[in-house]
C-alpha positions in Angstrom: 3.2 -64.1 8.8 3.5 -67.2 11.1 1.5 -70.4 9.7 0.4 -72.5 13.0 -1.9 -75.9 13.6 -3.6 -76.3 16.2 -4.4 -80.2 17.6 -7.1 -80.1 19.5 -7.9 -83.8 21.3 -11.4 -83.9 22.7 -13.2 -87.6 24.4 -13.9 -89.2 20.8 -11.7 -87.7 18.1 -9.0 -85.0 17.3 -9.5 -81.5 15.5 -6.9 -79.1 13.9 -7.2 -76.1 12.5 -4.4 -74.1 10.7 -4.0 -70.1 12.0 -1.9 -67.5 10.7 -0.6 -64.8 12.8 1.9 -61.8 12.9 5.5 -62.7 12.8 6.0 -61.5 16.4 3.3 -63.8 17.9 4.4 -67.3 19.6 2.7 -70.8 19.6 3.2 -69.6 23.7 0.9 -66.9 23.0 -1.4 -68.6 20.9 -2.1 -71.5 23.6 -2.7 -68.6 26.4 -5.1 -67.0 24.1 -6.8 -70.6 23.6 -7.1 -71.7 26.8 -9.0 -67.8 27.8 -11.2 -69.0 25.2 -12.0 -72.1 26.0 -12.2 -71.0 30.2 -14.5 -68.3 29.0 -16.8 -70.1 26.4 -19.1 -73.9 26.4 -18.3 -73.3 23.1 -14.9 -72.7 20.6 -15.5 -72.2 16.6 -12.4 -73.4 14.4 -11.6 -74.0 10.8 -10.7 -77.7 10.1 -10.5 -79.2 6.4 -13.7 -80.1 6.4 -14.9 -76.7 6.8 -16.0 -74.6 10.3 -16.3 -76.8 12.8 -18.1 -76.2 17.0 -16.5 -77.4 19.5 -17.6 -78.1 22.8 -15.1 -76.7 25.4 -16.1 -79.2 28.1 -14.9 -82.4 25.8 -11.6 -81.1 25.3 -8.7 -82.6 26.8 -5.6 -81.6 25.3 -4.3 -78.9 23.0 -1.2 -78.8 21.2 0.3 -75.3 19.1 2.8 -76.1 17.1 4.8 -74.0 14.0 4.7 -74.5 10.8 7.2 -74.1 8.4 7.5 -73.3 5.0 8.8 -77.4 4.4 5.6 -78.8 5.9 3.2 -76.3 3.5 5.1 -77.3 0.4 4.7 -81.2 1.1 0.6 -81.2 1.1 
């Protein structure tokens, strides 16, 4: 399984969410499937620390997929 965070940076604040995937899936991958959603939906539903969190798709501005690694999980 691939660990990934997902940054989301909307008008006012920043959201991430962890997501774990099959080994064969990208952080490529994972963007295209984002940006369906969000082109799709006024709304996107994700998991942030503080619990489930909604999104509106019309304040977001940038989103950023990036890998985690085993290094990165052990340090929090």
């Amino acid at each position: 399984m691939n660990k990934f965070r997902v940054c989301y940076i909307l008008d006012d604040k920043v959201k991430t969410e962890n997501i774990v995937k099959d080994l064969n899936i990208q952080a490529g991958q994972i963007f295209e499937e984002l940006v369906k959603k969000i082109a799709t939906s006024n709304f996107l539903k994700i998991r942030s620390e503080q619990g489930l969190d909604r999104l509106d798709t019309s304040r977001i501005r940038y989103i950023r997929v990036s890998i985690l690694n085993e290094k990165e999980l052990l340090k929090k």
